[in-house]
C-alpha positions in Angstrom: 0.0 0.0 0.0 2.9 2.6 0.9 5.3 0.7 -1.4 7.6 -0.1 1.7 9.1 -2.7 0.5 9.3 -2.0 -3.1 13.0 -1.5 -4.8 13.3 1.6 -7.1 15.5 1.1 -10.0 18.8 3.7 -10.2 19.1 5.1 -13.5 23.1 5.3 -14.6 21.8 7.1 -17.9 23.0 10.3 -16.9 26.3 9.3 -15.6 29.6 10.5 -18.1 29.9 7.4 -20.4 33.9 5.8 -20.6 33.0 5.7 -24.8 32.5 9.8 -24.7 36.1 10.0 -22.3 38.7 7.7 -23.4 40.3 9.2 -26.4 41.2 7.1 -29.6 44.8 7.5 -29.7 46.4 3.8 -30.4 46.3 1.4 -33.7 48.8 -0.2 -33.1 48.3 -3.5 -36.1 47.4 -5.8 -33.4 44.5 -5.3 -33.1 41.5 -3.4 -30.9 42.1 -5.2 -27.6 45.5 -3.9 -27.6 44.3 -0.1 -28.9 41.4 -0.6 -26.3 43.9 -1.9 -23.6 46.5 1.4 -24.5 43.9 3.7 -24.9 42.5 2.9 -21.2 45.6 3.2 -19.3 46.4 6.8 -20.5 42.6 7.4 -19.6 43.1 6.4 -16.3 46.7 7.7 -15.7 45.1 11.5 -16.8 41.8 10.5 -15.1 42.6 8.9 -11.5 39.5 10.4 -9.5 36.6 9.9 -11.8 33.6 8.5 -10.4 32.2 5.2 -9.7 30.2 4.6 -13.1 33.7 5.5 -15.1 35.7 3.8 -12.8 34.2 0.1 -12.8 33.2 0.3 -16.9 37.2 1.0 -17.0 37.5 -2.2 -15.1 35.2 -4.1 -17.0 37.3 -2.8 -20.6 40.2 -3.2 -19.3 39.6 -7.0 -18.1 37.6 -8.0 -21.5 40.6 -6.3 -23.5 43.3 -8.1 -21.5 41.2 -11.6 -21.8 41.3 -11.1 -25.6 44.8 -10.2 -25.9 45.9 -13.8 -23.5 43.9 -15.2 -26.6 45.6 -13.7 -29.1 49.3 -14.6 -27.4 49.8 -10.7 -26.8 49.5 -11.4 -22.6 50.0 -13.9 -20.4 47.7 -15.7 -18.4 49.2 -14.0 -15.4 49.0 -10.8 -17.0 44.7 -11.3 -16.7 45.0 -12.7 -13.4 46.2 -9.2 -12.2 43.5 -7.5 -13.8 41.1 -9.6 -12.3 42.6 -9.0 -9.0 42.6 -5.2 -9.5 38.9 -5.9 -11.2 37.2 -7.5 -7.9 39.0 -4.2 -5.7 36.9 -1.7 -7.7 34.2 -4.2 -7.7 34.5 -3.9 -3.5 35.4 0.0 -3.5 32.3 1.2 -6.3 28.8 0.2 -6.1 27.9 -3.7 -5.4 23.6 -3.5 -7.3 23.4 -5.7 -9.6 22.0 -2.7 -11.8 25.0 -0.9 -11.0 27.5 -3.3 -12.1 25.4 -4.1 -15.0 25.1 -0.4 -16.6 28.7 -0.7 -15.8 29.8 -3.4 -18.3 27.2 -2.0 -20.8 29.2 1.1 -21.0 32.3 -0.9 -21.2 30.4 -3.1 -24.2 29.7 0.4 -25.7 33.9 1.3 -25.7 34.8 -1.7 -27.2 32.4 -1.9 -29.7 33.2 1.6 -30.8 36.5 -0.3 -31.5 35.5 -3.2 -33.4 31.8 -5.0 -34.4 34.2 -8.7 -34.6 32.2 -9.5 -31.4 29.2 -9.5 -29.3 28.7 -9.2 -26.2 28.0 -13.4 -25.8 31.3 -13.5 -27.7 33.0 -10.8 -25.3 31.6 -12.8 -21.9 33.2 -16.2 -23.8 36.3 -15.0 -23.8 36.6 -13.3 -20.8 34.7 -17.0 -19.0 37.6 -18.6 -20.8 40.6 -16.7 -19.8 39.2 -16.2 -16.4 38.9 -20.4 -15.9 42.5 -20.7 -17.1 41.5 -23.5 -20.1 42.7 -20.6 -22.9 44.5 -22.5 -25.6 46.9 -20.0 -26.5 49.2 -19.7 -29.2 53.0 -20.8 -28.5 55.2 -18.6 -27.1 56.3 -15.8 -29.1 53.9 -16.6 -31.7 50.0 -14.1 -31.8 46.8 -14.4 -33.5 45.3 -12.2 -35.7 41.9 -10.7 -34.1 40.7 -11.8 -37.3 41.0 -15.8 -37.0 40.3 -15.1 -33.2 36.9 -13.5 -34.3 36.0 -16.4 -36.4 37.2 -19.0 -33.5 34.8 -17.9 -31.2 32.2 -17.6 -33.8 33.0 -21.1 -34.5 32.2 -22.1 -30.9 29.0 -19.8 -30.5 27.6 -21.6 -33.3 28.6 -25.2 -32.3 27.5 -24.9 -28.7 24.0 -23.1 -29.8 23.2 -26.1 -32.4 
């Protein structure tokens, strides 16, 4: 009757989106996750107070970009595991709603596909779930994949686990 116990929805639309505030600087020939991964750490090195929203759709780029690149041969395993690590801090230190973390990696969705359209977001989540579990067949040492051939691997899969 006095809606007590009902939960009001935040809206994050207002808050300053991480696509309008990191700046396009890299293309570097390897790729977007690399551009995407560049391109974040001078955002954050010339932008080291910004708010909540900004802060935790960096973490979610910077993770996704850093799962591709273990893919592609360009990091190390270990290299994500530190992200992650430094991922679940701002997950502890910005807001824990569900909606709040979820406007959050839409925004970071939004970044990286202003970098490339090679993926979706089921693709994205697939190779992050990979890298994160540690079973990512990578290429040997020394050796990268082309974001090309990754695309079309994890296409590959999508399609063979949705028939």
């Amino acid at each position: 009757m006095f809606g007590f116990n009902k939960k009001t929805k935040t809206d994050y639309s207002s808050e300053p989106r991480l696509v309008d505030k990191v700046k396009k600087n890299e293309d570097n020939g390897h790729g977007p996750f690399l551009d995407i991964n560049n391109d974040l750490g001078i955002f954050v090195e010339k932008n080291p107070k910004c708010g909540n929203m900004l802060l935790m759709s960096y973490a979610y780029a910077r993770r996704t970009s850093v799962a591709g690149m273990v893919l592609q041969g360009i990091m190390k395993q270990a290299d994500y595991d530190y992200v992650y690590k430094v991922f679940n801090a701002m997950q502890v230190n910005t807001e824990h709603s569900k909606e709040f973390q979820e406007a959050a990696a839409q925004q970071a969705y939004e970044l990286i596909f202003s970098y490339t359209n090679l993926f979706n977001k089921e693709g994205l989540s697939m190779i992050t779930s990979v890298v994160h579990q540690g079973n990512a067949l990578v290429p040997p040492n020394g050796e990268t994949i082309d974001i090309n051939v990754l695309a079309k691997i994890i296409a590959d899969i999508k399609n063979k686990s949705n028939s």
